[in-house]
Structures are given as structure tokens and as C-alpha cells.
N, C-alpha and C positions, 0 to 999 in steps of 0.2 A: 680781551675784547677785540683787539686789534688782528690778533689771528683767526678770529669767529669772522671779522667783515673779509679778512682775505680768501678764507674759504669761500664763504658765500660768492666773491665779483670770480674767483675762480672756477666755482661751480656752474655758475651763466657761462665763463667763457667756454667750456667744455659742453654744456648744452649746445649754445651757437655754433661752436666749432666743427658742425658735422654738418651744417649746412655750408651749399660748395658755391663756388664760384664762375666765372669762365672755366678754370682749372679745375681738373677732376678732384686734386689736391687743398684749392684755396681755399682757407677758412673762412663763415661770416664771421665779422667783430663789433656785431653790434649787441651793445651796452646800455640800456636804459641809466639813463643819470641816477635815476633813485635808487636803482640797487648797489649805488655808490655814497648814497643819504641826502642826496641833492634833493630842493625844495624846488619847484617851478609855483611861477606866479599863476594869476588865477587863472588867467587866458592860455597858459601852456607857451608863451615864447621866449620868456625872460624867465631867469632865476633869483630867486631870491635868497638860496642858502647854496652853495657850491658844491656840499659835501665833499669825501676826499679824492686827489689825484689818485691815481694808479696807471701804475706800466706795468707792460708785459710783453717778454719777449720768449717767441716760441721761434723752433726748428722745427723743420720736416723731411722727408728724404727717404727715395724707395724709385719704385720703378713703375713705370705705364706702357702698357701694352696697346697697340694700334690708337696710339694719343695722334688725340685731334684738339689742332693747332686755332684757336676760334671756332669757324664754321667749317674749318678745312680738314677733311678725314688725310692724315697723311700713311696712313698703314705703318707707320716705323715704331717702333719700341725702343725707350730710353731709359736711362735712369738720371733722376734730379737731386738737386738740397735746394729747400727754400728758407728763407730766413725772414720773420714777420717783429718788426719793432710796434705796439700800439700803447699809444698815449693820450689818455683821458683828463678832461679837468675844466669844471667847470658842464656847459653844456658842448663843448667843443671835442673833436679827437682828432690827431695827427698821428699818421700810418708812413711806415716806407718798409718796402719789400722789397727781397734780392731773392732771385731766380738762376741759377744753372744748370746746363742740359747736357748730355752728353749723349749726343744721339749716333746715329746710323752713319754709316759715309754713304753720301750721296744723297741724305733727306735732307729737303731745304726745311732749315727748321734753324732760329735763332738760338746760340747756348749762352746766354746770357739774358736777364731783363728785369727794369729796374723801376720800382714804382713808390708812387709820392703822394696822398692823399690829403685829404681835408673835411670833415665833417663837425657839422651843427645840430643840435638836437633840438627838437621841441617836445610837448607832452600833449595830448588830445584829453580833452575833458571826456570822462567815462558817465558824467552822471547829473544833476542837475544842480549839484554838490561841489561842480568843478575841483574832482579830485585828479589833484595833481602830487599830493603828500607821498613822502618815502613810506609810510604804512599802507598806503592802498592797496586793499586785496585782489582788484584789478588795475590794470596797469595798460592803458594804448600811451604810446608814444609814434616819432618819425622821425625822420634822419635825412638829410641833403649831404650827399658825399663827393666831393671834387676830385675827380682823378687824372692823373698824367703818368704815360711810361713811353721808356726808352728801352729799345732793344737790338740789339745785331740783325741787320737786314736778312731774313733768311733766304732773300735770292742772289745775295752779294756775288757769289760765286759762275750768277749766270752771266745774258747778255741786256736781262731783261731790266734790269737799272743794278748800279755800280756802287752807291752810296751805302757807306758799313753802318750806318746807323737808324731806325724807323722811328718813330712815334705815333702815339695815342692819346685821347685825350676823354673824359666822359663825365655824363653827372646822373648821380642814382640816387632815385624815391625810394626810402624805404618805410614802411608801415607794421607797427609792430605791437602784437598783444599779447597778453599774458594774464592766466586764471588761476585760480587754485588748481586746475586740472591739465591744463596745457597751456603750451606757449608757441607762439606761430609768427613769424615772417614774410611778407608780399614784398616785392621790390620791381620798381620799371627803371631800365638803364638804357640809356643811350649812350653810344660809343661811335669816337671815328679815328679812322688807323688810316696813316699812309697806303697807297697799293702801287704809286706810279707817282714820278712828278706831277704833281700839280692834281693829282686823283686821287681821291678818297673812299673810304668806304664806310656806311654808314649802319650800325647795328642798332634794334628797338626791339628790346628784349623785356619778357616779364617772368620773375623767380617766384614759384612758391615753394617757402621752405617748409613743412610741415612737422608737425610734431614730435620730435625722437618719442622712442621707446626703450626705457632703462630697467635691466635686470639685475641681480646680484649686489645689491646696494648701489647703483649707475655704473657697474664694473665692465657692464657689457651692457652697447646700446646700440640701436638701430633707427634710422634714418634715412627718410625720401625725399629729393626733392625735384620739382618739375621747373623747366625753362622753357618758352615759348616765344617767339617770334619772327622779325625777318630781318634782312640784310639789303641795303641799297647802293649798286655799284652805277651800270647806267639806269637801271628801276628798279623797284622793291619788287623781292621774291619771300614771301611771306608761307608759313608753315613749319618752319625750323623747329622740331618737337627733342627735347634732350632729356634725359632721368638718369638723376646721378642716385644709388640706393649705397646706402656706407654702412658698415655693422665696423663697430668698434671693440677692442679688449684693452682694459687698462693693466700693463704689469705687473705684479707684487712690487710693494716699498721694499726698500735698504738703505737702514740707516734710518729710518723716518721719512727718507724722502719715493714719492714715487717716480721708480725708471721714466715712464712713458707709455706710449700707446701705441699698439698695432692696428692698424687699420687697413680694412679691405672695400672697393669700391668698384663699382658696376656702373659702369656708362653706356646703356643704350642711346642711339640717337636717330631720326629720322631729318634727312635734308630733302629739299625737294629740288633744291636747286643745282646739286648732282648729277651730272652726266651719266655717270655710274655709278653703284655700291650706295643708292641713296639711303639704305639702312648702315650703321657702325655701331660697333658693339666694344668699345674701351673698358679694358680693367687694370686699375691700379693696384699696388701694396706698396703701402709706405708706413715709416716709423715717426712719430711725433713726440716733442715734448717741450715744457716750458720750462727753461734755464734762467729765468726770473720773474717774480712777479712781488710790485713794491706799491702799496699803499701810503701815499703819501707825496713829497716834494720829490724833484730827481735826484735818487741815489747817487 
């Protein structure tokens, strides 16, 4: 029974896991409580049964071609490893992420960066039944996510500020439902990242992540998803159109356990706020895989 429920919170992660991020690379990790067995109260804010923890730590690692750095097209090609720790329990989840780059000489681009999260979950009543139960054959829930990163100033090298270290900070809605037939993610983020002393820069972004598509027993899947919005430096420049489209192959197992996943990623993007090249066209291949995942107290 206990490898039945680990499949299952790992088969969600791998659904979620192909919708992306800022990063062409960055998985979602959102988790409805119930498909962990957690009960929520009638209203959907509180719990009343916790169901169980689980962690999960996944890698990634591969390379991106004319990666665009936020809203910034940098034309360079790099290769990364990203390292993703997430931790569930209760209605709550704590995330930290490590990032390394290994870029171009001469692209301002940070090779390191380092991120620290915090979310709460609720459950939305579906029905006049306020079904909030871990048997619900539908399923809305939402999620408030707290985020902070640090990273290597990527202009450190100019004249244009001096300081080796940037930050960010943000907080994201996200909305989430689930059918016997598909499952789907909306998400509104705001973000603000250093650009200057004492100057910020202000991003209002909305994600649809839309339904994968699994073939070959989920061995091979496909995935859209759209990002829209603007950025506010001294005023909002609004239009920022992004499509990240991901087709996935899971490896054969050895030994029982499965390798990993190859994964291929197509990033269209339309900026308007582009002096030039307002069209970018990013692609990634990277390697993923989960090197734990523990149902239960911390291993």
C-alpha cells in the first residue's frame, strides 16, 4: 500500500513536472494535499486530516540554446544542473533550489542561483457538497507561494554596478483543477528583482499550464504551456507573450528503478519591449531524474 500511494504522489509529480517555470527547465510542484490523503475542512482552509509527508528530490541538467535570462533575450547558449529539494506536509510545502550555469565569455549572465520557497494550500469547494474529501472525483484546489533568490550579479564584471550578489523576491496564485479527464493549472506571479541601487524591476505574469498529453503507458508525453504579461521598470510595457511546448521520453528501468527522462523544449517568445529581435525562439535538451522520493517523516 505504501508503494501504491508513492506511485501515485509520483505520477502527479511527473504530470506537473512538464509544466515550466521562468526557466525553460523549471518544474511545477504543485501537489494537491489529497492526493497525499489529506482531508480539508468544509470551507477548504484548514485541515482536518494531514495525510502523509513526502519529499522529493529531483536533478536536471542539459543545455539551452539562445536562453533568455527573465524577459532578457541574451542569444548565448549554456549548459546547467539544477537541483530541486520539495517538501510537503500537512497543507504547507517548502522548496529550495540550486542553479548552475556555465555560460559564454562575455554573456552577462549569473552561474549560480539560489532559491527558497514557502507555500500553503487550500481546497475550493466543487459542489454544493463542499467536496473537499481525498476520494473526490473532482478536485479544485490553490496555492499561495512565497519566494526569495539570490544570485551572482550578471553585470558584476561591468561598470554598470559592482555588487557580486542580486536578489528577488515574489508571490504566486495558483489555481488548480482536476477531472477524470484532465488536469490544468492557471497561475498570476509577481516578481521583483534588483536592476540598479535602489531600482527595481517589477514582473505581473499569468501561466496557463495546460493539459499534458501521455502516450505509451505516460512513457512519452507532450505539453503547452502559455505565459503572458508585462514588466515595470520606469512604466509598464505589457505584452510579453512566451510558449514553452516540452515532449518528454522516460528511459527504460535497471534494476527496477527507472534512469530518467529526456526531455526536449521549445521556447517561442514575443517581447515588445525589445529594441530588436522582439521575436526569440529558445531550445532546450536536458536530462532529469528523481534520486528520492519518501512518503512519510524525514528520512
Amino acid at each position: 500500500m505504501r508503494r501504491l500511494a508513492i506511485a501515485a504522489v509520483l505520477l502527479l509529480c511527473s504530470a506537473a513536472g512538464r509544466a515550466q517555470e521562468f526557466e525553460i527547465f523549471d518544474p511545477n510542484d504543485f501537489i494537491d494535499p489529497r492526493e497525499r490523503g489529506a482531508v480539508f475542512a468544509p470551507t477548504g482552509m484548514r485541515i482536518l486530516s494531514p495525510g502523509n509527508p513526502f519529499s522529493i528530490v529531483r536533478v536536471y541538467g542539459g543545455q539551452v540554446s539562445n536562453y533568455q535570462w527573465r524577459d532578457t533575450p541574451t542569444g548565448a547558449d549554456l549548459t546547467f544542473a539544477h537541483v530541486v529539494w520539495n517538501r510537503y506536509r500537512d497543507n504547507r510545502q517548502f522548496n529550495l533550489k540550486l542553479t548552475t550555469y556555465d555560460v559564454e565569455a562575455g554573456a552577462h549572465l549569473p552561474w549560480y542561483r539560489g532559491t527558497i520557497q514557502f507555500a500553503r494550500y487550500f481546497a475550493i469547494p466543487t459542489n454544493r457538497a463542499l467536496s473537499v474529501g481525498p476520494g473526490d472525483p473532482v478536485r479544485a484546489a490553490g496555492r499561495i507561494l512565497f519566494t526569495g533568490s539570490l544570485e551572482q550579479n550578471p553585470l558584476r564584471e561591468t561598470n554598470v554596478r559592482s555588487r557580486v550578489v542580486d536578489h528577488e523576491y515574489g508571490i504566486e496564485l495558483d489555481a488548480y483543477l482536476r477531472t477524470t479527464r484532465f488536469t490544468t493549472t492557471g497561475s498570476v506571479v509577481w516578481t521583483r528583482r534588483v536592476v540598479d541601487d535602489g531600482r527595481y524591476a517589477d514582473r505581473l505574469v499569468y501561466f496557463y499550464r495546460g493539459p499534458a498529453i501521455s502516450k505509451f503507458d505516460d512513457r512519452l508525453r507532450f505539453a503547452a504551456n502559455l505565459a503572458c504579461g508585462g514588466e515595470h521598470t520606469d512604466r509598464w510595457r505589457w505584452g510579453a507573450t512566451r510558449l514553452i511546448a516540452t515532449t518528454s521520453i522516460d528511459l527504460p528501468t535497471a534494476g527496477g528503478r527507472r534512469l530518467g527522462t529526456v526531455n526536449l523544449a521549445w521556447g517561442p517568445s514575443y517581447l515588445p519591449g525589445s529594441a530588436t529581435h522582439r521575436t526569440q525562439r529558445e531550445l532546450a535538451i536536458y536530462f532529469d531524474r528523481t534520486v528520492m522520493a519518501h512518503l512519510g517523516p524525514l528520512p
